[in-house]
C-alpha positions as YAML, in Angstrom:
chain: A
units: angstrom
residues:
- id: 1
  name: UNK
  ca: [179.59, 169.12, 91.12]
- id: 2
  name: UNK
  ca: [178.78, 171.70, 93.61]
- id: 3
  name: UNK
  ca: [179.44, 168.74, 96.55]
- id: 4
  name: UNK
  ca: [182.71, 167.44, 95.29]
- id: 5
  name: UNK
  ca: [184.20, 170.32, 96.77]
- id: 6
  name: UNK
  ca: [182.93, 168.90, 100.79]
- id: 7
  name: UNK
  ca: [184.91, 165.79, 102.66]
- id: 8
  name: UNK
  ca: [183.53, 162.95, 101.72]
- id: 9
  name: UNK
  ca: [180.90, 162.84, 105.19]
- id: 10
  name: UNK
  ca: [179.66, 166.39, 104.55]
- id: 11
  name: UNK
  ca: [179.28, 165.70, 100.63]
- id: 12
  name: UNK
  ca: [176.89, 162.73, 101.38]
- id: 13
  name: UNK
  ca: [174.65, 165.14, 103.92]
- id: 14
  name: UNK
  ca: [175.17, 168.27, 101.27]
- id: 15
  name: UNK
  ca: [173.20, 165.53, 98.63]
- id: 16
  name: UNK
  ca: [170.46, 164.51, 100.85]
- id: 17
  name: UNK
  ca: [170.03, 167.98, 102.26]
- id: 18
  name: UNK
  ca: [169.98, 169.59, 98.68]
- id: 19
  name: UNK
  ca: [167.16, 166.57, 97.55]
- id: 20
  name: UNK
  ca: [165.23, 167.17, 100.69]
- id: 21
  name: UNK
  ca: [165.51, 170.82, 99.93]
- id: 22
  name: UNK
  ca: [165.46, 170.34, 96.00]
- id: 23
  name: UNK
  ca: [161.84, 168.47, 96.74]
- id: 24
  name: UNK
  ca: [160.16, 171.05, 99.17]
- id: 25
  name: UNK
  ca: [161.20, 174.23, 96.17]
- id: 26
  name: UNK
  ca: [159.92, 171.96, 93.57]
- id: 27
  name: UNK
  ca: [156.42, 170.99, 95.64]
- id: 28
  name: UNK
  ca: [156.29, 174.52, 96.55]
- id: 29
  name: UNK
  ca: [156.54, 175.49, 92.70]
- id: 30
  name: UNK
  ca: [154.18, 173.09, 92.10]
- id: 31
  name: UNK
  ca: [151.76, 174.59, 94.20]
- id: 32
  name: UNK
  ca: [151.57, 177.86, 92.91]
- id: 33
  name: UNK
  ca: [152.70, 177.51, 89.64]
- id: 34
  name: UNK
  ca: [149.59, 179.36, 87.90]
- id: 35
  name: UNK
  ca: [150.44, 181.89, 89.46]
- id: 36
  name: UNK
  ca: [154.01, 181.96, 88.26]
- id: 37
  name: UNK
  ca: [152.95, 181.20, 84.67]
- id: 38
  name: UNK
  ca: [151.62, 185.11, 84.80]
- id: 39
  name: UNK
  ca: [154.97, 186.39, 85.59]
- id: 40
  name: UNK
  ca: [157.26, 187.85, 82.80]
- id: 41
  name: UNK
  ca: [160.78, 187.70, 83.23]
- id: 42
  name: UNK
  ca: [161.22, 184.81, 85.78]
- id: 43
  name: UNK
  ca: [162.67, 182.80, 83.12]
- id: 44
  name: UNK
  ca: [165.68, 185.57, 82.52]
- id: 45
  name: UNK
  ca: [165.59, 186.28, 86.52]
- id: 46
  name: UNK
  ca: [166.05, 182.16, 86.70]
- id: 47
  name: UNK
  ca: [168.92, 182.76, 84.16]
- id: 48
  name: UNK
  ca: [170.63, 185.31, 85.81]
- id: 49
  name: UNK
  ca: [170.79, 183.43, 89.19]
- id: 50
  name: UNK
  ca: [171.99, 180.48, 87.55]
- id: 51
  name: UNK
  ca: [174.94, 182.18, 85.93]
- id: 52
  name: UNK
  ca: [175.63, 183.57, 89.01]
- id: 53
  name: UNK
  ca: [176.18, 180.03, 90.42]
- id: 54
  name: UNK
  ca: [178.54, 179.47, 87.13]
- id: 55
  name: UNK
  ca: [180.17, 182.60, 87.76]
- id: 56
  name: UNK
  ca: [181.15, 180.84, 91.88]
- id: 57
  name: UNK
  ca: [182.02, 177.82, 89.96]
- id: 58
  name: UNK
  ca: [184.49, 179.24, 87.44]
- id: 59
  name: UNK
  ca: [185.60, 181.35, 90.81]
- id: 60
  name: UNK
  ca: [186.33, 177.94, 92.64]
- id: 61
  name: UNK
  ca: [187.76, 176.26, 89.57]
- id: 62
  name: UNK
  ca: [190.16, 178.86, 88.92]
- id: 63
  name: UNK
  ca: [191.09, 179.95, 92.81]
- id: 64
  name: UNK
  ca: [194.46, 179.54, 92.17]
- id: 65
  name: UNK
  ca: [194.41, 177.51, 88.97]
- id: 66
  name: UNK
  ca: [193.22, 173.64, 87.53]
- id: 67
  name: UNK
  ca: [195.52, 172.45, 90.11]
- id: 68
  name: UNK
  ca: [194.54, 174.20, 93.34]
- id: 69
  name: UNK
  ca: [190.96, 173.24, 92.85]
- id: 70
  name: UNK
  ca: [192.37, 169.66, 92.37]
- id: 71
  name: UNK
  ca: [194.35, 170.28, 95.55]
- id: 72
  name: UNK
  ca: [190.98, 171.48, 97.23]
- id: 73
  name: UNK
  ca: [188.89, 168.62, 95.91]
- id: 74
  name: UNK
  ca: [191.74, 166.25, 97.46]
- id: 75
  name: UNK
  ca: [191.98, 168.09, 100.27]
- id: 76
  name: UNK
  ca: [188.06, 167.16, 100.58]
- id: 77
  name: UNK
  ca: [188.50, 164.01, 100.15]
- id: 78
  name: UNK
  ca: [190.87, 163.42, 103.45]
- id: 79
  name: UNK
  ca: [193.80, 165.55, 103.34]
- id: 80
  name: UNK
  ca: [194.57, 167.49, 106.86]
- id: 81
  name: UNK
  ca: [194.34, 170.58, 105.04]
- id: 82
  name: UNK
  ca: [190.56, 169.94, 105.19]
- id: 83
  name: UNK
  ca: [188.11, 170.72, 102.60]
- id: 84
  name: UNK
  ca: [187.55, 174.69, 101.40]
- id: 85
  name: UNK
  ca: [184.24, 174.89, 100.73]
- id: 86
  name: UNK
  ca: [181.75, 175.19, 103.72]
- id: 87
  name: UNK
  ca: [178.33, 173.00, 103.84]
- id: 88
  name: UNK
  ca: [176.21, 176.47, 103.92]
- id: 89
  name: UNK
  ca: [178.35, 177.46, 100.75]
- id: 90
  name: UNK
  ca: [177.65, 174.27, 99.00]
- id: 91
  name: UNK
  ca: [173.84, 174.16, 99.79]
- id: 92
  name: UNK
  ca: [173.33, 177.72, 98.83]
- id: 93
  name: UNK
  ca: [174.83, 177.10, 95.48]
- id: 94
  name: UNK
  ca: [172.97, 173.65, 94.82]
- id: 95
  name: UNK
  ca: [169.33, 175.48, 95.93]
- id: 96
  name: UNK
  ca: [170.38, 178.16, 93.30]
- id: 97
  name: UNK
  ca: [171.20, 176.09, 90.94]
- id: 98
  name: UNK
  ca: [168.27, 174.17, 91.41]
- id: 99
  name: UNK
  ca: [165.53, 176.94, 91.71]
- id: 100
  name: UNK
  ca: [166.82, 178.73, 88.54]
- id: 101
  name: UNK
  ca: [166.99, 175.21, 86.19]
- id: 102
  name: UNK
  ca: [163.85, 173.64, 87.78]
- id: 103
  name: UNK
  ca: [161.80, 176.48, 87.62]
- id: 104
  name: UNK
  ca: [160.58, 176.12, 83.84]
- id: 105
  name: UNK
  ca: [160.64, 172.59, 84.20]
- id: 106
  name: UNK
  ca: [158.05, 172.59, 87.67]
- id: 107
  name: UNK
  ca: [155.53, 174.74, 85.84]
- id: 108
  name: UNK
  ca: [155.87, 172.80, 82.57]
- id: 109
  name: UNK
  ca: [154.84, 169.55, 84.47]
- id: 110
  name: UNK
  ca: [152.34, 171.54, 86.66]
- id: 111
  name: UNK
  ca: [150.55, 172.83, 83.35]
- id: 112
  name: UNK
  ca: [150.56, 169.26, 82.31]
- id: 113
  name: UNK
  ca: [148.82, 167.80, 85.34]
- id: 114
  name: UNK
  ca: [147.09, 170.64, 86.27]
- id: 115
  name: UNK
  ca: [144.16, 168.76, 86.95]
- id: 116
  name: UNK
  ca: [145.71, 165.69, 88.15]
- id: 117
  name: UNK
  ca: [147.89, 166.31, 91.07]
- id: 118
  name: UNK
  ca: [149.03, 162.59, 91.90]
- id: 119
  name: UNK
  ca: [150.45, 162.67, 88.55]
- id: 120
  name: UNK
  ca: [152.40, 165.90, 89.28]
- id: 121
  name: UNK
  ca: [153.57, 164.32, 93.43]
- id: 122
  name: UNK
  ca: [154.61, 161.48, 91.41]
- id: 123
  name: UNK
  ca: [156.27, 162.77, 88.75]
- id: 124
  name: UNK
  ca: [157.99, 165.08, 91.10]
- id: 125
  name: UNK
  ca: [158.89, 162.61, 93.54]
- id: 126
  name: UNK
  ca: [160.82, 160.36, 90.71]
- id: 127
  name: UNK
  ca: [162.39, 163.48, 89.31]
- id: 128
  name: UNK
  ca: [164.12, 164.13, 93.12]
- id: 129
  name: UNK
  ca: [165.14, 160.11, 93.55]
- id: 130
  name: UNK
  ca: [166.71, 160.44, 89.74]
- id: 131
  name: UNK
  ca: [168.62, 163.39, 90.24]
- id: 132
  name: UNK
  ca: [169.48, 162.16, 94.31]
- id: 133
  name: UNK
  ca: [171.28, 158.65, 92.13]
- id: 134
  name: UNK
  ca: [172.79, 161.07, 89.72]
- id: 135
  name: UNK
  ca: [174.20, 163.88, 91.86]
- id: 136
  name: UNK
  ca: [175.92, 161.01, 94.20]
- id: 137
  name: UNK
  ca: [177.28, 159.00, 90.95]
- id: 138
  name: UNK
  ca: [178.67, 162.58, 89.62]
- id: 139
  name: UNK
  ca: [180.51, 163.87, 92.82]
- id: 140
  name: UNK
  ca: [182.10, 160.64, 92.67]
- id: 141
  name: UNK
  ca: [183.30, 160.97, 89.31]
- id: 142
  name: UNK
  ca: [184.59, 164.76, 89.77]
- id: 143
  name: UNK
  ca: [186.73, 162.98, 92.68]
- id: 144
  name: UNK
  ca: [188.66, 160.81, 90.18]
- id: 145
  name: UNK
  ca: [188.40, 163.14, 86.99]
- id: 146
  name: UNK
  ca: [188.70, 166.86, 87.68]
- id: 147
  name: UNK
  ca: [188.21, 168.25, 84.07]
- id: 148
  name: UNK
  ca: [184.56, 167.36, 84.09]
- id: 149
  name: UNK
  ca: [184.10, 169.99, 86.58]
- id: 150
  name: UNK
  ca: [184.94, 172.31, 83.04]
- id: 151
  name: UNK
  ca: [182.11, 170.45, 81.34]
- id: 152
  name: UNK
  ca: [179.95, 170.87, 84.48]
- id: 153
  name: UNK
  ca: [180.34, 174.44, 83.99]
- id: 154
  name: UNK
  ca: [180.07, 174.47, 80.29]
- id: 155
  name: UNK
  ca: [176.47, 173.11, 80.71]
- id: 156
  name: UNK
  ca: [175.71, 175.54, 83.01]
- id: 157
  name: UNK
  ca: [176.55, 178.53, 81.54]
- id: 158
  name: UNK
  ca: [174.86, 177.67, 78.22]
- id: 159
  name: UNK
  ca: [171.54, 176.72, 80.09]
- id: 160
  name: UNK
  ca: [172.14, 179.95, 82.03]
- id: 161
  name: UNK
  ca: [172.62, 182.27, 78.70]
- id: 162
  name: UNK
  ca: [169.45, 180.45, 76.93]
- id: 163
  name: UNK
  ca: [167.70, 181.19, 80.01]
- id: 164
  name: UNK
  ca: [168.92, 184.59, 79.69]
- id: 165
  name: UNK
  ca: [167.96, 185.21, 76.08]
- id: 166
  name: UNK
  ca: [164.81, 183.06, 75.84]
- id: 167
  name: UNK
  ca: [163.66, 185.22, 79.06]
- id: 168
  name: UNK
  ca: [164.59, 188.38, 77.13]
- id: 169
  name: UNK
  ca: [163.13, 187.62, 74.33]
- id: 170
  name: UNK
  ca: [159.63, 187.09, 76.47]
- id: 171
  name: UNK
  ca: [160.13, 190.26, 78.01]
- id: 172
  name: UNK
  ca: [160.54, 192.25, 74.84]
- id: 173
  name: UNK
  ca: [157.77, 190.43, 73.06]
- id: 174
  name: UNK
  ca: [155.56, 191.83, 76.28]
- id: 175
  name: UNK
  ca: [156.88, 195.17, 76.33]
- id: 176
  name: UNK
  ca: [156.19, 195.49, 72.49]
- id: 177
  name: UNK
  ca: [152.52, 194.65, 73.20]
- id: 178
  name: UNK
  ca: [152.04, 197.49, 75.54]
...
């Protein structure tokens, strides 16, 4: 979603940069993820940044209306008035999005295969090659249909508020202890 806005050269490299990128976070999580397990709050901090990326979204979406972002996205996609969004732009907002909904995810599998770290590489490694298919098979689809952009950022913003609340919850339930 965050790539549809890019011409059509720039979205391909925005993908491939965001999965090399997307891979390194998520092997770096990996890595230290007993360490993160110990933290309280990451899962609302990880909620807050990822409504912050749904907040740019809805800010994109509406920037002048449903039918300026189409305008934009067309404009992307080969029209001299070039596309609005920058590569840096995009990136930023896919490593977001990616560090705040991978986060719980990483040190779910890393608690799993704690003790067998092939399993976790591998498991990784197939997660980044999925979501590399997916994220090329959706910016195509955002090209042709422009309302799924609105259920792009429906999904967000509800994973983003359960982050939110789940992560408040655990911070409450640890502040009662003390």
């Amino acid at each position: 979603m965050v790539a549809a806005g890019l011409a059509p050269a720039d979205r391909r490299r925005a993908i491939l940069t965001g999965i090399v990128i997307a891979t390194g976070l998520r092997i770096v999580f990996a890595v230290v993820a007993s360490a993160f397990l110990t933290i309280i709050g990451l899962t609302l901090a990880g909620g807050v940044l990822l409504l912050w990326v749904a907040w740019k979204t809805l800010r994109e979406i509406l920037g002048g209306g449903t039918a300026a972002f189409a305008a934009r996205t067309a404009a992307a996609a080969g029209s001299p008035r070039g596309p609005r969004k920058t590569m840096g732009q995009a990136l930023l907002q896919i490593v977001v999005a990616d560090v705040s909904m991978s986060l719980d995810n990483v040190l779910a599998v890393a608690g799993t295969a704690r003790l067998h770290v092939w399993v976790l590489v591998a498991g990784l490694a197939l997660s980044v090659a999925l979501m590399g298919v997916a994220a090329t098979f959706v910016a195509g689809l955002v090209q042709r249909f422009q309302w799924i952009v609105w259920i792009g950022f429906g999904i967000v913003t509800y994973v983003a508020l359960g982050m939110i609340v789940d992560g408040f919850r655990e911070v409450h339930s640890h502040l009662s202890v003390l």
